[in-house]
N, C-alpha and C positions, 0 to 999 in steps of 0.2 A: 524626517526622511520620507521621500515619494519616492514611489516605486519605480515608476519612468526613469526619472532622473538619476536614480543609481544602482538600481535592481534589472539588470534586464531577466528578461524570463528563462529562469534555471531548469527550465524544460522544455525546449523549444519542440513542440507536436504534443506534446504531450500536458492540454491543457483541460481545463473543467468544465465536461459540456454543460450545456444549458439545464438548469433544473429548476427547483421549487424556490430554492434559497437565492439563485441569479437575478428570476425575475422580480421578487420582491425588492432586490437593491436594483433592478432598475425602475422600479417604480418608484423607489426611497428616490435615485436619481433627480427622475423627471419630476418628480413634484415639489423638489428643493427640500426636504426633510431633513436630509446631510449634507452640510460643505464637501463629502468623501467621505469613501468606505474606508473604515479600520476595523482589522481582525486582529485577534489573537491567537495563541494554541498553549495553553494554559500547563503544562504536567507537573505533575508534583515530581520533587526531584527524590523518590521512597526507592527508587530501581531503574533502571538501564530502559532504554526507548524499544520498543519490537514494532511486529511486523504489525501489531493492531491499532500501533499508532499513525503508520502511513498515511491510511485514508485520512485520517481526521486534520494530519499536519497540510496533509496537499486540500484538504478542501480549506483550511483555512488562509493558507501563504498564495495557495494559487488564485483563488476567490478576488482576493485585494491585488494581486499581479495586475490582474485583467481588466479590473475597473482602475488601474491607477490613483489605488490608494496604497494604505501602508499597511503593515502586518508586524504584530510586536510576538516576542516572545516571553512568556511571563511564567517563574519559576511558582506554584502555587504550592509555597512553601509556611502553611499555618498549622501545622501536624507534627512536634516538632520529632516523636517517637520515629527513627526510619529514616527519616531526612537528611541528606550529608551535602557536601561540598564536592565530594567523589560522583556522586550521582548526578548533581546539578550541572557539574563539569563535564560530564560522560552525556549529558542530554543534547548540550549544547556543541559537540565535537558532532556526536555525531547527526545531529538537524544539519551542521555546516558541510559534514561528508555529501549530504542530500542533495546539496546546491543552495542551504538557501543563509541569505543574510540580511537580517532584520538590522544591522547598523545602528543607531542608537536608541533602537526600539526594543531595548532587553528592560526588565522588571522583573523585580523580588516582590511578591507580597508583604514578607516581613518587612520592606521596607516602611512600611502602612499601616504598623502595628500602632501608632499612637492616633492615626486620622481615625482607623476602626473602632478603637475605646472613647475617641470622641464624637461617632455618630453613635453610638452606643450608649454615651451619655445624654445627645441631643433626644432620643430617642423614649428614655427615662421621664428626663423633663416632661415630652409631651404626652404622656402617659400611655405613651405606645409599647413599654417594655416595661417588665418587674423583676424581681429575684425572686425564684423559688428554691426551699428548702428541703423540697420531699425526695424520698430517693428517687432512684431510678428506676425499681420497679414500681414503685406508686403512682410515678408519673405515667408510666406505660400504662396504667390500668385505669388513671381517670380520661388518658384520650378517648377511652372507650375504642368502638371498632367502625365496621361499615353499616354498622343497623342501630346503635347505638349513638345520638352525641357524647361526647365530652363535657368531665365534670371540673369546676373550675377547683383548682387548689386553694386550701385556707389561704395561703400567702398571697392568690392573686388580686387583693383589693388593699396589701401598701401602699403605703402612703409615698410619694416622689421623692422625699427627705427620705425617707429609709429605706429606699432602694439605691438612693445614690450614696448615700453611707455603706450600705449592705456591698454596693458594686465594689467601690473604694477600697475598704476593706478586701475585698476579691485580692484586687491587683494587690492591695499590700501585702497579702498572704500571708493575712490573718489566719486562715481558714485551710481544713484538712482535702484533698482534694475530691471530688464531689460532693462535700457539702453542702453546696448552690450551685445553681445556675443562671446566668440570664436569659428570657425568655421572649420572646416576643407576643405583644397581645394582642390576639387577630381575630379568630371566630374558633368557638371552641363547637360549634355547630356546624364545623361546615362540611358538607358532603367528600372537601378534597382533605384528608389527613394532615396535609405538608403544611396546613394553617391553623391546626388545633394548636395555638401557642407553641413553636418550635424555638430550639434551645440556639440563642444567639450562641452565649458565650458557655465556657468550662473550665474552671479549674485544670490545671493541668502543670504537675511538677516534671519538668523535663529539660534536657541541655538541648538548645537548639543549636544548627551549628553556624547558623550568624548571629541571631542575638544572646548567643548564651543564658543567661541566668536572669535577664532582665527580665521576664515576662514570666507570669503561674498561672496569667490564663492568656486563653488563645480563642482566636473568636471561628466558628462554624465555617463549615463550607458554604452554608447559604446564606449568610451573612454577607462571610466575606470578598466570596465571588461576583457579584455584583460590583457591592462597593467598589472593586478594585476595577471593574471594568468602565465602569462613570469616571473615576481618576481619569483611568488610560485615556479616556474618550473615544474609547469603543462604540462604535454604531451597530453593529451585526454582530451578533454574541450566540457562538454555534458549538450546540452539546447534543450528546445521542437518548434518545429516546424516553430512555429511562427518566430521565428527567423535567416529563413532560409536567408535571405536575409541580413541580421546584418554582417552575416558572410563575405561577401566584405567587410565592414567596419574592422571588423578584422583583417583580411588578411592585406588590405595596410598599417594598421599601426603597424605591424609585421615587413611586408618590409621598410616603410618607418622609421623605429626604429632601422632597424637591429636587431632583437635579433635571438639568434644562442645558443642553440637550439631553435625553436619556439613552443608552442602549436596550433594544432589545435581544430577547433570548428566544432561537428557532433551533427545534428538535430536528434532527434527523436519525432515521434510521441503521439502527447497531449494522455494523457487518464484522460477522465470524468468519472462521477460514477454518477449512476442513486439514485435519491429522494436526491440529495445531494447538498447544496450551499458553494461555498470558496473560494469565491468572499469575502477580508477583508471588504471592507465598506458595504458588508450584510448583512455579520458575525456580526458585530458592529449595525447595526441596529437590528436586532436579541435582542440584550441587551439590548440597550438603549432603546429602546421600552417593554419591560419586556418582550415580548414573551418567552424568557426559562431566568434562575434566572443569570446567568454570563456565561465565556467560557467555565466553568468547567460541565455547565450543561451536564448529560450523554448524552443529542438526541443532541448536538453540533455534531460538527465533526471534530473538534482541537483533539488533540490528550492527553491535558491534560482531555479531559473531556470522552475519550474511559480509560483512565486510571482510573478516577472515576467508571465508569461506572462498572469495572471489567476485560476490554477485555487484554487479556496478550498480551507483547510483542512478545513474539514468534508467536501469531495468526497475530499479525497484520505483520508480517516479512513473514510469510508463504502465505498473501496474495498477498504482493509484489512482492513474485516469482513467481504468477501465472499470473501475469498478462500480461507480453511477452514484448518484445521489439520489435519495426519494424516503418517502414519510414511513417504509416498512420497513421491518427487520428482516438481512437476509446474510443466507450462508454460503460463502464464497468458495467454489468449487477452485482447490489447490492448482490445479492446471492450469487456470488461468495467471498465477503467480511464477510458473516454472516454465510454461511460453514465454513470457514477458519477459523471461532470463535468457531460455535459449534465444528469441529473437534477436537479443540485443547481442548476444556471445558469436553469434554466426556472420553477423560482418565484422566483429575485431578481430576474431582469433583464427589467427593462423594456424593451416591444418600443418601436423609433423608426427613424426611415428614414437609410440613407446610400448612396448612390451613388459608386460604387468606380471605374466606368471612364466617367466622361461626356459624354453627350452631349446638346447644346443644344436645349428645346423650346420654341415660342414659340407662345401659345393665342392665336392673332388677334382673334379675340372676344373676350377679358377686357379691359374696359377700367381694372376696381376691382380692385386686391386683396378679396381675401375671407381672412377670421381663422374658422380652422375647429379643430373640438374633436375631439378623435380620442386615444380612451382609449392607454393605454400597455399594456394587457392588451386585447387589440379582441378576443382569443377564450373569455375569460373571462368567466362571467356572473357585476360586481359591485351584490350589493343593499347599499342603505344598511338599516342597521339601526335600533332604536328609539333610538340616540345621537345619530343623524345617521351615524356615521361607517360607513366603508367598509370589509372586510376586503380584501386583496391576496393575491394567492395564497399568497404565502409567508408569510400570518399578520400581516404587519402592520395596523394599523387606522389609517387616513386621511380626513381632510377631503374628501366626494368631488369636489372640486375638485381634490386631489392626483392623483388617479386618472387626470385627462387632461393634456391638453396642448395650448397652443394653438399652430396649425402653416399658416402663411401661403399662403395661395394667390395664385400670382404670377402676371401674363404671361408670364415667364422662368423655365424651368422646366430644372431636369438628370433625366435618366434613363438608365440603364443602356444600356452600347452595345447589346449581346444582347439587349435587350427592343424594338431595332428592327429587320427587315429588312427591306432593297429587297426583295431575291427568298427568300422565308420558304422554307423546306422544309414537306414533306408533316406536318400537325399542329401545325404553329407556332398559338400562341393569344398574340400578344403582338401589336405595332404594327405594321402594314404599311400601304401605302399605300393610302389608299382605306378600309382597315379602322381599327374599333375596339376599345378598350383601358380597363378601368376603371383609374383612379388610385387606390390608398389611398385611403380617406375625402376624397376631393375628386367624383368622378365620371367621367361617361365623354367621353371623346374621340377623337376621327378626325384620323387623319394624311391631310393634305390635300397635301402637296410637301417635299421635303428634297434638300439640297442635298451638294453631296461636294466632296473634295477633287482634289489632281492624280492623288491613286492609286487614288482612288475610291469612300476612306473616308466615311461619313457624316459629317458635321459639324453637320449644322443641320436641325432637322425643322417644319415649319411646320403648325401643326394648331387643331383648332377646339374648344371645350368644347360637348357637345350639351344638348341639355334632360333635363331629368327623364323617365327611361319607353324612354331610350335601350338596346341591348343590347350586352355584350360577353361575350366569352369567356373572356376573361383577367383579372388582376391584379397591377399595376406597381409598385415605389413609387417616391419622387421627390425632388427638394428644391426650394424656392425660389432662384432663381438669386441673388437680392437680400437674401436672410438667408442661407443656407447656409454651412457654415463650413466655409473650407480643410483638406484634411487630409489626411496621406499613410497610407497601409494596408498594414499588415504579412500576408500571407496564411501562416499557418506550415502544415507538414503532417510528417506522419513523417520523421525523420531519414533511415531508412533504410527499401529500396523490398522486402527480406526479412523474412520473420519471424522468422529466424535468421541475423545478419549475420557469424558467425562459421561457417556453410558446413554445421554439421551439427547433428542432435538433440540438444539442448540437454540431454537426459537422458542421450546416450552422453557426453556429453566429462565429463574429469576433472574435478573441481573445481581452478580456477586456484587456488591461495593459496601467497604465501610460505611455506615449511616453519617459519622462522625467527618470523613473525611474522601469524599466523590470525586472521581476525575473525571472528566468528559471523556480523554483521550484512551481509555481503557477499554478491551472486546470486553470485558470482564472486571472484578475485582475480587479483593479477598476479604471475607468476613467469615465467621461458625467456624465449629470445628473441623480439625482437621483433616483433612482428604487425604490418603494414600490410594484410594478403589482409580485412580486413573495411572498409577503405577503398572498395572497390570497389563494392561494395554502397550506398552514399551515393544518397541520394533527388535529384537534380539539381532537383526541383522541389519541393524542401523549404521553400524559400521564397520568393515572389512579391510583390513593392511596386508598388502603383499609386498613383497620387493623385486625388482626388476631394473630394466635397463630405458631409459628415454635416448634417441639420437645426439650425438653430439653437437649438432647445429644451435641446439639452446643454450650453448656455454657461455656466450657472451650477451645473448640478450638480456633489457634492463629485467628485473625480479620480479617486477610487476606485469610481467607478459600472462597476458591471457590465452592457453592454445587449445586448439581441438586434437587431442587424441585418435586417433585416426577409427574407428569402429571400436571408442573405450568411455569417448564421454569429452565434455571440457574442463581444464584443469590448470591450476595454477601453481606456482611457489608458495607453501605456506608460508606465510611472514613472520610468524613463532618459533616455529619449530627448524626451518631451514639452517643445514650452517654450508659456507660456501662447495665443499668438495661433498658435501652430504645433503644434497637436495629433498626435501621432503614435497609432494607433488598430492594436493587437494583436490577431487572431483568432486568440481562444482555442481555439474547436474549431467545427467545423461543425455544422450544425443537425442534420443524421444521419450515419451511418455512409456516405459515398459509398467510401472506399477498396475494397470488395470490388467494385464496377461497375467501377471503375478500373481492378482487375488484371485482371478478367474482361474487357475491352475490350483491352487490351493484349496481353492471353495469345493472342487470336486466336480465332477458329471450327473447329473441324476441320470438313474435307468431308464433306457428306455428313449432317450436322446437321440433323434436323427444330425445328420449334417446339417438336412438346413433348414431345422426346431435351433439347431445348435449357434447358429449365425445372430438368433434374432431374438435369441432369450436373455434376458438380464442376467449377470450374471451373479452366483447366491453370496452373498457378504460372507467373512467370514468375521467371530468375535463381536457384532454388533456392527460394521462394520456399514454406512450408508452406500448403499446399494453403488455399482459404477456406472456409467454410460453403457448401453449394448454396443456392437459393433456397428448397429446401421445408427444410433444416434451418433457415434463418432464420424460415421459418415457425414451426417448432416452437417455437425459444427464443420468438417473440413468445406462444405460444401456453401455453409452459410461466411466461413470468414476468408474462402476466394471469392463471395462476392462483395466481399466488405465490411462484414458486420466485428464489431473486435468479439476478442475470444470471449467475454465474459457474456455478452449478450447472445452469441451464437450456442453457447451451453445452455443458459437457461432456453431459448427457442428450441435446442434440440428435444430438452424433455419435458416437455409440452405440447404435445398433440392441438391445443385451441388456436398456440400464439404461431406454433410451426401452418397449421393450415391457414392464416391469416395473414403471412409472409409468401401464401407460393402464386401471387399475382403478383408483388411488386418487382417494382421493374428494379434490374438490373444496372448496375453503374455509381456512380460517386455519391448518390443519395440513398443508396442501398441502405449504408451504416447506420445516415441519421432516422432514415425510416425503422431499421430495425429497435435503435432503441427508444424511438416512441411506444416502441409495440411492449418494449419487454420493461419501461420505466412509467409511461403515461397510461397506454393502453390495457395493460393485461389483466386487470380488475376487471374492469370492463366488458372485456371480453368471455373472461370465463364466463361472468354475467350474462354473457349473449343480449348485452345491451350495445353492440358497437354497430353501426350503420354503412360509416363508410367504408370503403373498401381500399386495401395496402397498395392497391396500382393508383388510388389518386392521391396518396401521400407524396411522391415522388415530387412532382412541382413546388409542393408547399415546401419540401428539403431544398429543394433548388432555389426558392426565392429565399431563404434564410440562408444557405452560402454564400449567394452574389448578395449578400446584404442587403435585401431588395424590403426586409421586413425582420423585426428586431426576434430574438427566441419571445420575447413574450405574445407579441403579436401572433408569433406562429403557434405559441403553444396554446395560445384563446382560439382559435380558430380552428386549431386540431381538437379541443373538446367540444366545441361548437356543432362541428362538422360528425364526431364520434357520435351525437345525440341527432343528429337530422338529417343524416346521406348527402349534406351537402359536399362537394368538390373541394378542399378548405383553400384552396387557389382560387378559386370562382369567388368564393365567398370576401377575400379579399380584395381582389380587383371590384367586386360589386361594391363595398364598402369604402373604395380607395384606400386603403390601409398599407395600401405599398407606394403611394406616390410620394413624392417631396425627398427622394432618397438618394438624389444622383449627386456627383460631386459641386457642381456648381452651388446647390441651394443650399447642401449641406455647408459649403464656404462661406457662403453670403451670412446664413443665419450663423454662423461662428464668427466672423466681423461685428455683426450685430450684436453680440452680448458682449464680446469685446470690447466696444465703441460706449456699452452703454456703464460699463465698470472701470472707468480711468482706472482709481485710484486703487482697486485691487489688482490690474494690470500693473500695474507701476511695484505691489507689492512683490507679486510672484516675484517679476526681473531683480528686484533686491533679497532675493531669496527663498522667500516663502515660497515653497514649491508645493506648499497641501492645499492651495488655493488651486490645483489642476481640479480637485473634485469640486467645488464652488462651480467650475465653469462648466464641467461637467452636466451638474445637475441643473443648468442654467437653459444647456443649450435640450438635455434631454426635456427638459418643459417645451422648451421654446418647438421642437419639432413634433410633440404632442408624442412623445415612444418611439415615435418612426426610426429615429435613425437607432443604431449599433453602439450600445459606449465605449467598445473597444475600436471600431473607425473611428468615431469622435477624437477619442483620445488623441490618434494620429493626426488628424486634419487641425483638434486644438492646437498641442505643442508645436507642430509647424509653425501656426499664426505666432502664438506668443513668441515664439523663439527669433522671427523674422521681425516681428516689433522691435 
């Protein structure tokens, strides 16, 4: 499977900018290293997919999109405790909810269980591995530590015959389970731990749930991950941080294996996400303990349960691309997750009115219903075009009859409690008595009497529809008491009331993971004992149910309609819980960011506060709670991503005083963005360093020659540290060195004929099929133009030629 040929790109704008890990595979490219890029995204199938798998699934599927190679999915399923066929199933539903299809690019590890025992024997033979018999805490004790070497075990100078006897016996299971292990023999001296003789293999009596009973031992994750990626014929082999050091383990058993071609293994940087746990055994306590109803709960963070919730595959794809790629660890400020949603929720969902907590109004003077027209977009200006038809914000094109909706004006009206009071407070612009109130698209009215109950609740407001020319202050919306449809209201809000439920910087704690069994794809793992100290932290008003009225007009829409609640949030049909005449109605997420007023209202005032001390003071956490943006750094980001910058880089620039003041010469316009994340992904070391020279107004060109493909990201990005280190212009610097010439389409075509012309017989292959032979030509032509040219223009200008052959 090539991606070209059958994957088109499952997120069109929303792709992976240039990073650390792009340029190296175009330099794999150009120097012919790989026939093409193949990626993986490896997860053990122990639990449901979340939201900390995102980044790592789109850096790996989107990565090989773009180079026109191929991306496999691979169950890393050698752990057999935990592991089911529910989960493996549940991963794979929902990567496909994602957009993405790896076609006959799926693998099980276990299917590899017998090649593993026999590099594991190859292994033996060459007296690269032995069995040890000492426990588990003995072994721990002769690795020694960081100041200490390692002492070798008696067992480590068996003999070949008795280790492959000793292994044998393993697998025949002969033996109780940890009684041995197999080990690897590498350097019991070596400064990095992960090579003080690490344990291939383990005993392990478990029902797996594909190979059942056949296997009692199961080989390593460092072992086996590798291995399986040589199989695949993986070239770019992409795990976080934590495993920077795994990678010697790696390596020598590349070398010591011989494989040719080999994959390697590049680290990137963890990223967390604030108010958020995904950590499996917390997840799990989560359930088991009833705190939310299963993992489908919306305030989960599985990804089956953002799909309940409403949130579209495309938002959650558009937040992965913003999140950046680069060699540090960092912690993802939640807002830019819940933009990504409402951005994407504001051009499909149609605005319509529902009233969530009601209360009864009755217009004395109406004596007729009135049938009134009230666009579903009322802030959008739409024109009909020379078809008739309409466009909709989100692109669609409509009969402009579709556009509205017709919406009953009753005697019997519901309105929001809060949109009435007896005794308003100072600034109220909503219904009081004696005052006036416009309705949505119906007009304006005065509350003339209303009625309470024995507690002194409102119950009934008695009011009058005025004329035309009337004045109000405000604006309400409403329903028909005599259409409006029953409906109960799920109000969800953050799980948890910290940004760190786990007590401390999310960059000092260790990475959790099983020693025994790592995933790459984890913010976290789970290993020691048990944690409940993040229990505590629990949003108490994570979730809120009212019952109310939504307009009639969504009776017939399909289920799956996404709307905007009119000043309530957006919200959908729960798909669980709905039954046809008993609509259950999810909000998705609120129409802004209110949480930061929230904590800032909670946290309290300190004495002594002016007004405008009060504007520009952070405000105090409450619970441990990582501080929020001030109001003028919220300024900034609105400020920074009208002029382009995405949300995630406009956060970090806002709370940063070095990287903000090193942004306020660059120029403004369509280079804004890529300048800005130079600053906040290449630059900002550097910077705080007060080691950077040149200046953000002369970034701009060098963004412009890397849009108009005038010069490849690698090109750009040597030339951006070049320039960071010598005040040179990094546009000057390229035209001086020609590093931008030979890039226009003519020569790029010529030299695309020319490797063409010079490869019949693998031409002739592709067209009978072989379509992985696109990266071959790939890295043919990126030689041939020395870097210069784009491998994603390539690509294009390639498949042309071939195709037209």
């Amino acid at each position: 499977m090539t991606a070209p040929d059958s994957l088109p790109d499952p997120a069109p704008g929303a792709r992976m900018a240039p990073n650390f890990i792009t340029e190296i595979i175009e330099r794999d490219l150009a120097s012919g290293k790989y026939a093409g890029v193949v990626t993986r995204f490896p997860p053990e199938p122990n639990g449901y997919l979340h939201l900390g798998h995102t980044f790592a699934s789109f850096l790996d599927f989107q990565t090989a999109v773009q180079y026109g190679g191929r991306y496999h999915l691979r169950l890393d399923d050698t752990n057999p405790e935990g592991e089911s066929q529910e989960f493996a199933e549940g991963i794979m539903a929902d990567l496909r909810w994602m957009g993405w299809d790896w076609g006959d690019g799926l693998f099980y590890a276990s299917d590899n269980f017998e090649r593993y025992y026999g590099y594991a024997e190859q292994l033996i033979r060459q007296g690269d591995a032995y069995v040890d018999s000492v426990s588990g805490d003995e072994m721990a004790r002769l690795r020694g530590d960081a100041h200490t070497p390692g002492t070798p075990s008696e067992y480590r100078e068996r003999g070949v015959d008795e280790n492959l006897d000793l292994f044998r016996r393993m697998r025949a299971g002969d033996f109780a389970d940890g009684a041995h292990v197999l080990r690897g023999r590498i350097d019991l001296g070596s400064a990095n731990m992960k090579l003080r003789d690490p344990v291939l293999y383990r005993i392990k009596r478990a029902w797996h749930y594909r190979a059942g009973d056949a296997w009692c031992i199961y080989p390593m994750y460092d072992f086996q991950h590798p291995l399986q990626d040589a199989i695949e014929g993986v070239t770019h082999s992409m795990c976080s941080l934590e495993f920077v050091d795994n990678r010697a383990i790696y390596d020598w058993l590349m070398e010591r294996l011989a494989f040719a071609p080999r994959p390697h293994q590049y680290e990137f940087g963890r990223r967390s996400l604030e108010y958020t746990i995904v950590s499996k055994r917390k997840l799990r306590q989560l359930v088991a303990g009833g705190h939310v109803t299963g993992w489908d709960d919306p305030r989960m963070p599985t990804l089956r349960a953002q799909q309940r919730l409403g949130v579209t595959p495309e938002a959650v794809r558009a937040f992965a691309s913003q999140i950046g790629v680069s060699r540090t660890n960092r912690t993802v400020d939640i807002a830019v997750y819940e933009n990504a949603v409402r951005d994407d929720l504001n051009h499909r969902a149609p605005r319509v009115m529902a009233v969530l907590d009601p209360v009864r109004v009755t217009l004395e003077n109406l004596e007729e219903a009135r049938t009134l027209q009230i666009p579903y977009w009322p802030h959008d200006v739409i024109e009909a075009s020379s078809d008739g038809l309409v466009a909709l914000p989100g692109g669609e094109r409509v009969a402009p009859e579709q556009a509205v909706r017709d919406v009953p004006l009753t005697r019997e009206l519901f309105i929001e409690r809060e949109d009435f009071s007896a005794d308003p407070p100072r600034g109220y612009k909503r219904l009081t008595p004696g005052g006036t109130v416009r309705l949505r698209g119906a007009g304006i009215i005065r509350a003339d009497d209303f009625e309470t109950d024995d507690s002194g609740n409102v119950t009934h407001v008695h009011a009058t529809l005025l004329e035309d020319g009337a004045r109000a202050g405000g604006v309400i919306h409403w329903a028909s008491a005599a259409h409006a449809i029953p409906a109960e209201f799920r109000l969800y809000d953050r799980l948890f009331r910290v940004a760190n439920p786990e007590g401390q910087n999310p960059d000092d704690i260790a990475p959790e993971f099983d020693p025994e069994q790592p995933g790459h794809a984890e913010l976290s793992e789970d290993s020691g004992p048990l944690d409940t100290g993040f229990l505590r932290y629990l949003n108490p008003g994570s979730l809120r149910v009212t019952r109310g009225f939504v307009e009639g007009s969504v009776a017939n829409d399909p289920p799956d309609t996404r709307y905007q609640f009119e000043r309530q949030g957006y919200f959908w049909r729960d798909p669980v819980d709905s039954r046809g005449d008993a609509p259950v109605y999810g909000r998705i997420i609120t129409l802004k960011d209110a949480w930061a007023q929230t904590q800032k209202a909670e946290s309290g005032k300190p004495k002594g506060e002016g007004k405008k001390q009060k504007a520009e003071t952070t405000p105090v956490a409450v619970s441990g709670a990582q501080p929020v943006l001030t109001p003028g750094q919220e300024a900034e980001v609105t400020r920074l991503t009208d002029l382009g910058a995405s949300e995630g880089d406009a956060r970090t620039v806002a709370r940063d005083e070095t990287l903000l003041t090193f942004l306020a010469d660059a120029a403004p316009g369509d280079t804004f963005a890529q300048v800005a994340s130079w600053t906040v992904n290449d630059l900002a070391t550097l910077l705080r360093a007060g080691e950077v020279k040149v200046r953000a107004a002369d970034l701009a060109p060098l963004a412009g020659l890397l849009a108009f493909g005038k010069v490849t990201s690698r090109v750009a990005r040597d030339a951006l540290a070049r320039a960071a280190a010598s005040g040179e212009a990094p546009a000057a610097l390229i035209e001086r060195e020609g590093l931008n010439s030979g890039l226009d389409e003519a020569e790029l075509g010529r030299i695309v004929a020319e490797v063409l012309e010079k490869h019949p017989a693998e031409v002739e292959a592709y067209q009978s099929g072989k379509t992985a032979l696109l990266g071959f030509f790939t890295g043919q032509i990126m030689r041939a133009t020395k870097g210069k040219a784009e491998p994603g223009r390539v690509s294009g200008v390639l498949k042309a030629a071939l195709d037209a052959d």
